[in-house]
C-alpha positions as CSV (number, residue, x, y, z in Angstrom):
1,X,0.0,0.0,0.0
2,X,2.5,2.8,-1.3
3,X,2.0,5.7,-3.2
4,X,5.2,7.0,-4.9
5,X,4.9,11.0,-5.8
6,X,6.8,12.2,-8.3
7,X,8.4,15.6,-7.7
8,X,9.4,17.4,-4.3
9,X,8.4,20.9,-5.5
10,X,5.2,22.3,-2.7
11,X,2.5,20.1,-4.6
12,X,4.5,17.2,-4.5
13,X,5.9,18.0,-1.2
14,X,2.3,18.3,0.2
15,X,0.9,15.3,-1.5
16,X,3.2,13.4,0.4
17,X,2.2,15.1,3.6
18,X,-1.1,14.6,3.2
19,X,-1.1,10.9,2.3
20,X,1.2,10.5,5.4
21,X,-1.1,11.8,7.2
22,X,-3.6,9.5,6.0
23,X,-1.5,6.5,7.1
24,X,-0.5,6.4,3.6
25,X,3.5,5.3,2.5
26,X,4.8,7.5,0.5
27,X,7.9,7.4,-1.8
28,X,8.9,10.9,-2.9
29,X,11.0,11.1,-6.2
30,X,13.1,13.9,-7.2
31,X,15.9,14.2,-9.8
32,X,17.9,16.8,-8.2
33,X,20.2,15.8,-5.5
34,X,20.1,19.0,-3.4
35,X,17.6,22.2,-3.7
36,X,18.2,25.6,-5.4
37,X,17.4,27.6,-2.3
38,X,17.3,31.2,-3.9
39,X,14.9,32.7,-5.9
40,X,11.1,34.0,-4.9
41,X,9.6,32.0,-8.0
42,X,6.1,31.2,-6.5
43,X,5.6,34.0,-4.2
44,X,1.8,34.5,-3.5
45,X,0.1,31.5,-1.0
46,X,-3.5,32.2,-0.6
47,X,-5.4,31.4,3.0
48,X,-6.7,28.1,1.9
49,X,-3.5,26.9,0.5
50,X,-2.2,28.5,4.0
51,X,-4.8,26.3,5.6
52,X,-3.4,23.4,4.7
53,X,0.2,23.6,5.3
54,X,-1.3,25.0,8.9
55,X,-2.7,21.2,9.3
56,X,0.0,19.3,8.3
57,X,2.5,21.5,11.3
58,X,3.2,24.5,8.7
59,X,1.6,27.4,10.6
60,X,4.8,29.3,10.7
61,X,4.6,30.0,6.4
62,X,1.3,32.2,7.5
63,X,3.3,33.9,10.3
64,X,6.4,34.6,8.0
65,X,5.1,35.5,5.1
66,X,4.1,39.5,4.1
67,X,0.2,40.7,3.7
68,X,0.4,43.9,2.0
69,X,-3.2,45.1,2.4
70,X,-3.1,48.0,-0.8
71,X,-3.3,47.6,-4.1
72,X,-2.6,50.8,-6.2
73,X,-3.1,50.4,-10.2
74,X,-0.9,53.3,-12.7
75,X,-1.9,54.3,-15.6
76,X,1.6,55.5,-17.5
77,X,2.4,58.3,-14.5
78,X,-1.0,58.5,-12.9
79,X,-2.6,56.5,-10.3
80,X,-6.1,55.2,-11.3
81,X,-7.3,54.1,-7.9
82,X,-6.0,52.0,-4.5
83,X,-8.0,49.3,-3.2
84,X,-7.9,48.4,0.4
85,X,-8.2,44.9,1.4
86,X,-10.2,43.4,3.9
87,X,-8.9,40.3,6.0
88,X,-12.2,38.7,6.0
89,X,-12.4,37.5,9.5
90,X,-10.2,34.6,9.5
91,X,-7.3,33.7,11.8
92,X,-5.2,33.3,8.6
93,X,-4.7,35.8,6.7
94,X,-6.0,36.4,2.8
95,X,-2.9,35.6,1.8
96,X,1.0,35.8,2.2
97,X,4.0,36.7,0.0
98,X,6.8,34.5,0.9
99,X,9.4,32.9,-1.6
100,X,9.3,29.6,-3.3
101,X,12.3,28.3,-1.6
102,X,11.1,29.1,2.0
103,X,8.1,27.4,1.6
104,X,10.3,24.1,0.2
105,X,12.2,24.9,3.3
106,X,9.7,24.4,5.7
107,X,7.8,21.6,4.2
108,X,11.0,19.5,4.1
109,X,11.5,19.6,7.4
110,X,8.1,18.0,7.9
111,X,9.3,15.3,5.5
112,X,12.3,14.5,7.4
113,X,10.1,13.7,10.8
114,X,7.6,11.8,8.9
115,X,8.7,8.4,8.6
116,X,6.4,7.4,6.4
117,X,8.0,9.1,3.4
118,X,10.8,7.5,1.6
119,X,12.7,10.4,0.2
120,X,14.6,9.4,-3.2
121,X,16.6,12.0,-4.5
122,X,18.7,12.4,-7.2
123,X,16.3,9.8,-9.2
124,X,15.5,11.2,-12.5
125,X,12.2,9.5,-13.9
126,X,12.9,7.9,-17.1
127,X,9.9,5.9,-17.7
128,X,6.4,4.5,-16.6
129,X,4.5,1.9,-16.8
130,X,1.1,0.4,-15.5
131,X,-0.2,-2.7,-14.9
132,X,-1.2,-4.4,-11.5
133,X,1.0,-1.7,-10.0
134,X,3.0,1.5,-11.2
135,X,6.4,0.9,-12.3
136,X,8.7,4.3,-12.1
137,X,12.4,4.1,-14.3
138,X,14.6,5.9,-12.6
139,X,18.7,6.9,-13.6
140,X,20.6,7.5,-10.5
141,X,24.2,8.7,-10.1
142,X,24.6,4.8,-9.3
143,X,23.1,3.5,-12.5
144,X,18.9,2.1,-12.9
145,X,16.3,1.7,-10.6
146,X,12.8,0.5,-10.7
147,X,10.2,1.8,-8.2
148,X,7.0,-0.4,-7.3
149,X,3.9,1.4,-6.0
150,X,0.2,0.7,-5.8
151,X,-0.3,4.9,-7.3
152,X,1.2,7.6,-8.2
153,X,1.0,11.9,-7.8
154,X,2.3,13.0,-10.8
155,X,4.0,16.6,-9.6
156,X,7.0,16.6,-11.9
157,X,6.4,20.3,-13.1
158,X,6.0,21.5,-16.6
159,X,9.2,19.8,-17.5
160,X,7.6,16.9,-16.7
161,X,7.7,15.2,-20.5
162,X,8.5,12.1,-20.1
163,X,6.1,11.4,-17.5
164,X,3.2,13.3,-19.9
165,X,4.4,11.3,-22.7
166,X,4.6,8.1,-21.0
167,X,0.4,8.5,-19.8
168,X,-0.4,9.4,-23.7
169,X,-0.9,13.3,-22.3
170,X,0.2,16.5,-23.7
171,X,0.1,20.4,-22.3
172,X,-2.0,21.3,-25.0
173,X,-2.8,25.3,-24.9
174,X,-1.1,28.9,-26.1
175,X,2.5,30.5,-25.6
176,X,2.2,34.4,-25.0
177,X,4.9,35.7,-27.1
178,X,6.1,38.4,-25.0
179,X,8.8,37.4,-22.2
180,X,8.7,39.0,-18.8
181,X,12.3,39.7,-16.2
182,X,12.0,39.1,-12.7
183,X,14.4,40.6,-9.9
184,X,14.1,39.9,-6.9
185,X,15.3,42.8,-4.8
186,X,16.8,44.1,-1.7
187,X,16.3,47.9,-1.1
188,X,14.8,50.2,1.6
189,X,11.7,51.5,0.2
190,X,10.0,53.1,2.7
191,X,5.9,52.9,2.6
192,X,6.1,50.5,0.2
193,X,5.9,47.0,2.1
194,X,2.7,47.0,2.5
195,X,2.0,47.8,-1.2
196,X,1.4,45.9,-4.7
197,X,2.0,48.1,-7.5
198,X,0.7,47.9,-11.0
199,X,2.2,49.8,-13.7
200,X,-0.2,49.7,-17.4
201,X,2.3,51.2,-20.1
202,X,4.6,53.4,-17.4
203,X,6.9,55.9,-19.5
204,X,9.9,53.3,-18.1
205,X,8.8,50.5,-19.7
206,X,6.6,52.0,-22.7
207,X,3.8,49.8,-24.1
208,X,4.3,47.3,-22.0
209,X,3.2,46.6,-18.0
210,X,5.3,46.5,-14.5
211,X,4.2,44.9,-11.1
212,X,5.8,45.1,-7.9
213,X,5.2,42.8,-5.1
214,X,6.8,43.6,-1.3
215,X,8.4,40.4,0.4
216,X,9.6,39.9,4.0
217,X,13.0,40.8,4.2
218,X,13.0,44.0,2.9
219,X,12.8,42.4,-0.8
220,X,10.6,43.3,-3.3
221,X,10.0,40.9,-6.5
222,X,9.5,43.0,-9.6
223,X,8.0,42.1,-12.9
224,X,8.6,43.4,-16.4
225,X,6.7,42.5,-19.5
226,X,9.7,42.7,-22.1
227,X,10.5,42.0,-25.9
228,X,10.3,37.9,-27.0
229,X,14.0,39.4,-28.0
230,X,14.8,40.6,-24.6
231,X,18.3,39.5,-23.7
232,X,19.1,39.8,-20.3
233,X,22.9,39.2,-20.3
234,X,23.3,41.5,-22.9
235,X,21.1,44.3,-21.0
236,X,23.4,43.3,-17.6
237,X,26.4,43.3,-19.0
238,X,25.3,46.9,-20.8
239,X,24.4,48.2,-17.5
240,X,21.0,48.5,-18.8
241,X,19.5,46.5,-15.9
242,X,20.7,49.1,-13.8
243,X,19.0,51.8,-15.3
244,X,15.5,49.6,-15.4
245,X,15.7,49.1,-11.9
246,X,16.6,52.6,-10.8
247,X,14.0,54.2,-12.8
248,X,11.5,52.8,-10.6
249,X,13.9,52.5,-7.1
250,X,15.3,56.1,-8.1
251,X,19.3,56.4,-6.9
252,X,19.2,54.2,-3.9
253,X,21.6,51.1,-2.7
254,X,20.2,48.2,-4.1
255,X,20.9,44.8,-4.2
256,X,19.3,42.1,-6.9
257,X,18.9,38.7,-4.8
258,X,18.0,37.0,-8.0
259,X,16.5,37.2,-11.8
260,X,15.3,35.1,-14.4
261,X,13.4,35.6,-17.7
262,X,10.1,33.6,-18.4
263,X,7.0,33.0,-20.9
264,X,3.5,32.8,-19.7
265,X,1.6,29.8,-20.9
266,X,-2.3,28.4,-20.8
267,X,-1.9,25.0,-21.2
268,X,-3.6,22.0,-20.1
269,X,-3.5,18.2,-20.4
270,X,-6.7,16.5,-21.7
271,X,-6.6,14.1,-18.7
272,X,-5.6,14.6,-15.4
273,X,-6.1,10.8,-13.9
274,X,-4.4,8.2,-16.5
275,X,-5.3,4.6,-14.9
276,X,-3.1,4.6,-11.5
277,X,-1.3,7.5,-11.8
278,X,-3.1,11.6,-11.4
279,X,-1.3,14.4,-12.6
280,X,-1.4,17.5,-10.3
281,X,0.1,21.1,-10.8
282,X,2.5,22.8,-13.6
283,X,2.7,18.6,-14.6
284,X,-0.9,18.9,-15.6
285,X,-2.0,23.0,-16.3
286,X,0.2,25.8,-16.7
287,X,-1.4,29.5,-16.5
288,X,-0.5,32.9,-16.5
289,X,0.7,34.0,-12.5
290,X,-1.5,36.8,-12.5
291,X,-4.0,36.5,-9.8
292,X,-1.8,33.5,-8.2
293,X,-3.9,30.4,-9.7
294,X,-0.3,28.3,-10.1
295,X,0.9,27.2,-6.8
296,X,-2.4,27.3,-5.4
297,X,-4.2,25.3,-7.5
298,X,-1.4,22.8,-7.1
299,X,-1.9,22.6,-3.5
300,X,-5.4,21.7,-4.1
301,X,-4.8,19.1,-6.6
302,X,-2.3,17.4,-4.0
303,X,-5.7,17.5,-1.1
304,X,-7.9,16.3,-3.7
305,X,-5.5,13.4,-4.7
306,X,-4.4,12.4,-1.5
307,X,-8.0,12.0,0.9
308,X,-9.4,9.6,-2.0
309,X,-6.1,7.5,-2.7
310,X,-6.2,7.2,1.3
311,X,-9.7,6.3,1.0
312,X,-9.1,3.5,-2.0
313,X,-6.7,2.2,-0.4
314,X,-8.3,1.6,2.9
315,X,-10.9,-0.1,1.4
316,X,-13.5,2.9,2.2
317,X,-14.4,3.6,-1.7
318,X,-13.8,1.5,-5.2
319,X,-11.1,3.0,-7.8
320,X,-13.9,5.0,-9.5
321,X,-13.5,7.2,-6.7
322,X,-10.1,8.6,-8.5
323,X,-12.0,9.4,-11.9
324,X,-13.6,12.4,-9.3
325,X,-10.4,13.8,-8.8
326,X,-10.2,14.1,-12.9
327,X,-13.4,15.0,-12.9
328,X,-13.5,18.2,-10.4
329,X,-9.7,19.3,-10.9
330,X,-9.8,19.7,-14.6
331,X,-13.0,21.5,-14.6
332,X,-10.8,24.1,-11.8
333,X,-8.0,24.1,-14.6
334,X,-10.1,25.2,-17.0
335,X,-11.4,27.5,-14.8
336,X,-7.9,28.5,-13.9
337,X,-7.4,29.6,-17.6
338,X,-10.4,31.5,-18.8
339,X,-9.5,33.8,-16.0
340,X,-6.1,34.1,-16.3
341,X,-6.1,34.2,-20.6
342,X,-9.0,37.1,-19.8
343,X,-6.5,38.8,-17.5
344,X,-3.8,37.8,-20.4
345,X,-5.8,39.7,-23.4
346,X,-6.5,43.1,-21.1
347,X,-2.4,43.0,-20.3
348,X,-1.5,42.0,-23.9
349,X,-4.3,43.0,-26.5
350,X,-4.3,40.3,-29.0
351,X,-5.9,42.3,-31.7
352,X,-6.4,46.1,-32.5
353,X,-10.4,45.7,-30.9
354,X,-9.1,44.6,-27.3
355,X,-6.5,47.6,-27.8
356,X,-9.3,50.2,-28.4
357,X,-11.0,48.6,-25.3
358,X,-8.0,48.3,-22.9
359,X,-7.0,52.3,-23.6
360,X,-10.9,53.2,-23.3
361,X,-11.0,51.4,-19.7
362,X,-7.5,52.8,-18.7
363,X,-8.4,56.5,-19.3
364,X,-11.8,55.8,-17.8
365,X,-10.5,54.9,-14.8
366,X,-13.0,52.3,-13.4
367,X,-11.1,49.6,-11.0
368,X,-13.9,47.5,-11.4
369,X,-13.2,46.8,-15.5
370,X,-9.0,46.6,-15.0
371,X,-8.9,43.3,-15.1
372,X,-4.6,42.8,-13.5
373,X,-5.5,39.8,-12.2
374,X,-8.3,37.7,-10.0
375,X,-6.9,36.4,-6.7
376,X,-7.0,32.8,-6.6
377,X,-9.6,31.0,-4.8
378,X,-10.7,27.8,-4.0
379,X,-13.0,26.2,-6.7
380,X,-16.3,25.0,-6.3
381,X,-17.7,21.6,-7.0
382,X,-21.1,21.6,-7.4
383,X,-20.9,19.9,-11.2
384,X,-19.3,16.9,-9.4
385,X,-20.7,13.6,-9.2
386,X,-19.7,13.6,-5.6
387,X,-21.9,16.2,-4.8
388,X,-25.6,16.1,-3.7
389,X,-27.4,19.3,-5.3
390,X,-29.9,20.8,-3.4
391,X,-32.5,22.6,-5.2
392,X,-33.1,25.2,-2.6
393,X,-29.3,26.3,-2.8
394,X,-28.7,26.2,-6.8
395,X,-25.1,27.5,-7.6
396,X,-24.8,30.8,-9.3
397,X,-22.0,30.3,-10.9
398,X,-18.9,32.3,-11.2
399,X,-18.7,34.9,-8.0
400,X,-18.2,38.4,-8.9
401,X,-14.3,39.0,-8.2
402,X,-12.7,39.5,-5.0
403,X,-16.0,37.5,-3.5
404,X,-16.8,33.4,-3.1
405,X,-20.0,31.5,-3.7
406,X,-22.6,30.9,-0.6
407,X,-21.7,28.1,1.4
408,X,-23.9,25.4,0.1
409,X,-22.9,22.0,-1.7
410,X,-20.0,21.8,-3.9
411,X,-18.4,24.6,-2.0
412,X,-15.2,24.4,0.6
413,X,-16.5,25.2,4.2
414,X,-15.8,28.6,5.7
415,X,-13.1,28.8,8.2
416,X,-15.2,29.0,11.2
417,X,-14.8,27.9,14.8
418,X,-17.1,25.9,16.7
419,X,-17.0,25.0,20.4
420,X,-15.9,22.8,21.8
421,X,-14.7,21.1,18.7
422,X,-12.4,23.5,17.6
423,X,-12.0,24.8,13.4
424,X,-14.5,22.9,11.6
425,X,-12.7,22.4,8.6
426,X,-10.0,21.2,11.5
427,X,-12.8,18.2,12.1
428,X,-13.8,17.9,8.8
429,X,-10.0,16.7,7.6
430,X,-10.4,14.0,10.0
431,X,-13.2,12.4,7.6
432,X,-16.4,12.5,6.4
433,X,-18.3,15.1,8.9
434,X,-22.2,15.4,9.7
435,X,-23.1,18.9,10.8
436,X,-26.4,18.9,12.5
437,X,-28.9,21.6,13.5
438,X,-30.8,21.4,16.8
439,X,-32.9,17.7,16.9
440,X,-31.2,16.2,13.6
441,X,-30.0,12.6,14.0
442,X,-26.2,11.8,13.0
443,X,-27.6,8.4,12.0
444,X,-24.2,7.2,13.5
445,X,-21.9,9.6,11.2
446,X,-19.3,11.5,13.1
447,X,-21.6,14.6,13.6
448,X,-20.8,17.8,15.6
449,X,-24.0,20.2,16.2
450,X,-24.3,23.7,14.3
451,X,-26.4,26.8,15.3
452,X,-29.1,27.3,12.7
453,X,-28.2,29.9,10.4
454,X,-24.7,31.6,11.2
455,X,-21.7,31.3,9.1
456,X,-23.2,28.2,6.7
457,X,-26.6,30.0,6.6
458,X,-28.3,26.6,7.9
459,X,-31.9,26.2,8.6
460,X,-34.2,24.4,10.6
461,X,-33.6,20.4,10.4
462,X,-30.7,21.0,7.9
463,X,-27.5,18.3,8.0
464,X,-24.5,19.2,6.0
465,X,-22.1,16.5,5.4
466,X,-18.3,17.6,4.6
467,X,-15.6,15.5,2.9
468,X,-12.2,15.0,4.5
469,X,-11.3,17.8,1.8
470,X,-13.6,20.5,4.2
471,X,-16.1,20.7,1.0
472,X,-19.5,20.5,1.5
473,X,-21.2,16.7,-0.3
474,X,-24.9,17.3,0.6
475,X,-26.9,19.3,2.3
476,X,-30.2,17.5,3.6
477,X,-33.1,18.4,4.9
478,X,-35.1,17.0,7.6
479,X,-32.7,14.0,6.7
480,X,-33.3,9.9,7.8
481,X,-30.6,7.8,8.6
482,X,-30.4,6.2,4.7
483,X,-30.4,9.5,3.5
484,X,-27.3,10.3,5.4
485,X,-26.1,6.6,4.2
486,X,-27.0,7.6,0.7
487,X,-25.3,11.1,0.8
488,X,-21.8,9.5,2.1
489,X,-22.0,7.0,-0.7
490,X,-22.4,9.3,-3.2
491,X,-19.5,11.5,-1.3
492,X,-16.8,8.0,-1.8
493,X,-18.5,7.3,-5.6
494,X,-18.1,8.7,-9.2
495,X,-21.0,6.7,-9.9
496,X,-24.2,8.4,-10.0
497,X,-27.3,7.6,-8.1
């Protein structure tokens, strides 16, 4: 009963925390031998993602990382407008900047006191094949090896190939011509740490945008849409760098931390569970990093994955359990990228149209039609064939931005306290959880008793029952003990009905 996870970046790194948790070997594969530990790379962890580091033992990423709480948007020299953010009532906050590395950091150190996880590094995956199990090729510094597990997490990043060519999958999508530099820098700026700047078309980088993101440390990670020809030796070695970064730091000491040159993307694979073996993260989608949906999405793939592989192989649920995980993580990639490749065509106008309409909003002014991104959220579930609808809380669809959907089913539980129990979504990643109002019967579920209405909204006679994920299955009214039965089926079953 192992699960090998392929890929010790934080989706990996948390699938295999996760399953450990869940009593669940774990051999953790990684080709490099040691870690690059500079570099911001993934920078912005949302609450829920927060949430769950906080329940494997990673509280301290919420406590270190850097909330800045205003968000001013430029037009070329002039500020259009500065948003305020609220916290929204939650012990965590909204969410934290805090470098890539840190986060690899922390969540290793986890790894090293759990001793279910086998950590193999230095194994780069050569091959894979299925049968009765999942056979992983490795090349080690020591020659071959061969891995045996029951499943795998596929994690390995969008270099991933051979793993993606090995399942019959391909990142199928765009390539946004235009390039875009990233410095990390240290600098005294006073005021600004508790600032994200966005810069449409400022006069020092002309046609094209800037954002600026504070980080603890007194760093600050800055991004510049550039040329496809942009050539960043050339432009150090010029002292051209120099000059980008003082025109917006002015002539200050300085020091750049780190710097790379990427390409945004919006691809996805077709399938994101291939017989034994589920594909989660930059292995499986790749979108734009505006709004945060990388990373975070990630970390959701590697909950999703991990409760129903525990669950399969404990004998609670059949394998058509896993086709849910295809079914409701795809369906949040594709969410993923319409908003990001809408965020995408207002930042880059594909065509003269979008152009016309991008300088029309910009010298209007309204915040509410600058689209520079929509934070990540979690996604929502009610389409899934794990989920009981309930016709007196129908799903609107898409929340307007900067909001999230009602809590009803389909929909991740809000982070509230109850007493004595503690968090409920605390409870719920325990296992399936019944939450009754006054004078409903459990039916013999693990059950904790709600107030009617408050944070979930819950009426009279009302039972909501949560998956080990925190997401709501069903909600039921006035409910007998088989329709509680029926509900947790459905909760552990692909099948309909």
């Amino acid at each position: 009963m192992t699960v090998a996870v392929l890929g010790s970046g934080p989706v990996g790194q948390t699938a295999a925390l996760l399953l450990a948790r869940w009593g669940v070997p774990v051999v953790l594969v990684d080709e490099h031998e040691v870690r690059d530990p500079v570099g911001s790379k993934a920078i912005c962890q949302q609450r829920d993602t927060l949430d769950v580091w906080a329940s494997l033992g990673a509280g301290c990423l919420a406590e270190e990382g850097l909330t800045w709480t205003t968000a001013r948007t430029f037009h070329r020299d002039t500020e259009l407008f500065s948003l305020d953010l609220p916290d929204g009532g939650s012990a965590l906050p909204p969410f934290v900047n805090l470098s890539q590395a840190r986060v690899e950091e922390v969540l290793d150190e986890l790894i090293a006191a759990q001793p279910l996880i086998d950590v193999r590094r230095g194994h780069r995956v050569t091959g894979l094949a299925q049968g009765a199990c999942v056979e992983i090729h490795c090349e080690t510094a020591d020659g071959p090896r061969r891995i045996e597990a029951d499943y795998a997490i596929a994690a390995t990043g969008a270099r991933g190939d051979v793993v993606r060519r090995a399942l019959g999958q391909h990142l199928d999508g765009v390539s946004f011509r235009d390039l875009f530099l990233i410095c990390d820098i240290r600098a005294d700026l006073p005021g600004w740490a508790a600032e994200r700047r966005f810069y449409f078309d400022p006069p020092w980088n002309p046609g094209r945008q800037v954002l600026i993101h504070p980080c603890p440390g007194s760093q600050f990670r800055i991004d510049w849409q550039v040329p496809e020809d942009y050539d960043l030796t050339a432009e150090e070695t010029g002292g051209a760098l120099d000059e980008r970064i003082r025109a917006i730091l002015g002539d200050r000491p300085y020091e750049v931390v780190w710097r790379s040159v990427y390409r945004f993307h919006t691809r996805l694979v077709e399938r994101m569970r291939v017989g034994r073996v589920l594909l989660a993260g930059d292995c499986a989608h790749l979108v734009a990093p505006f709004g945060a949906r990388g990373l975070n999405s990630g970390v959701a793939d590697a909950e999703n994955a991990a409760w129903k592989l525990a669950w399969v192989l404990r004998g609670h649920a059949g394998e058509e359990l896993l086709e849910s995980y295809h079914a409701e993580r795809h369906a949040a990639a594709v969410e993923n990228a319409e908003v990001t490749t809408a965020t995408m065509d207002f930042l880059v106008p594909q065509d003269e149209a979008r152009r016309i309409h991008r300088t029309k909003v910009l010298a209007g002014g309204v915040h509410a039609e600058v689209d520079s991104g929509r934070l990540a959220e979690p996604f929502w579930y009610a389409d899934s064939p794990l989920t009981t609808p309930d016709p007196g809380r129908p799903f609107a669809g898409r929340p307007p931005r900067g909001t999230l959907p009602p809590p009803g089913p389909g929909v991740l539980l809000p982070d509230v306290t109850v007493v004595p129990g503690g968090r409920l979504r605390d409870l719920a990643r325990q296992g399936f959880l019944l939450l009754t109002t006054p004078g409903v019967d459990a039916g013999g579920v693990r059950s904790v008793e709600i107030p009617v209405g408050g944070a979930l909204g819950a009426r009279p006679g009302e039972a909501w029952l949560v998956r080990p994920d925190a997401y709501v299955a069903a909600v039921l009214d006035r409910p007998a003990p088989d329709d509680v039965t029926a509900a947790v089926r459905r909760g552990m079953s692909s099948h309909q009905g």
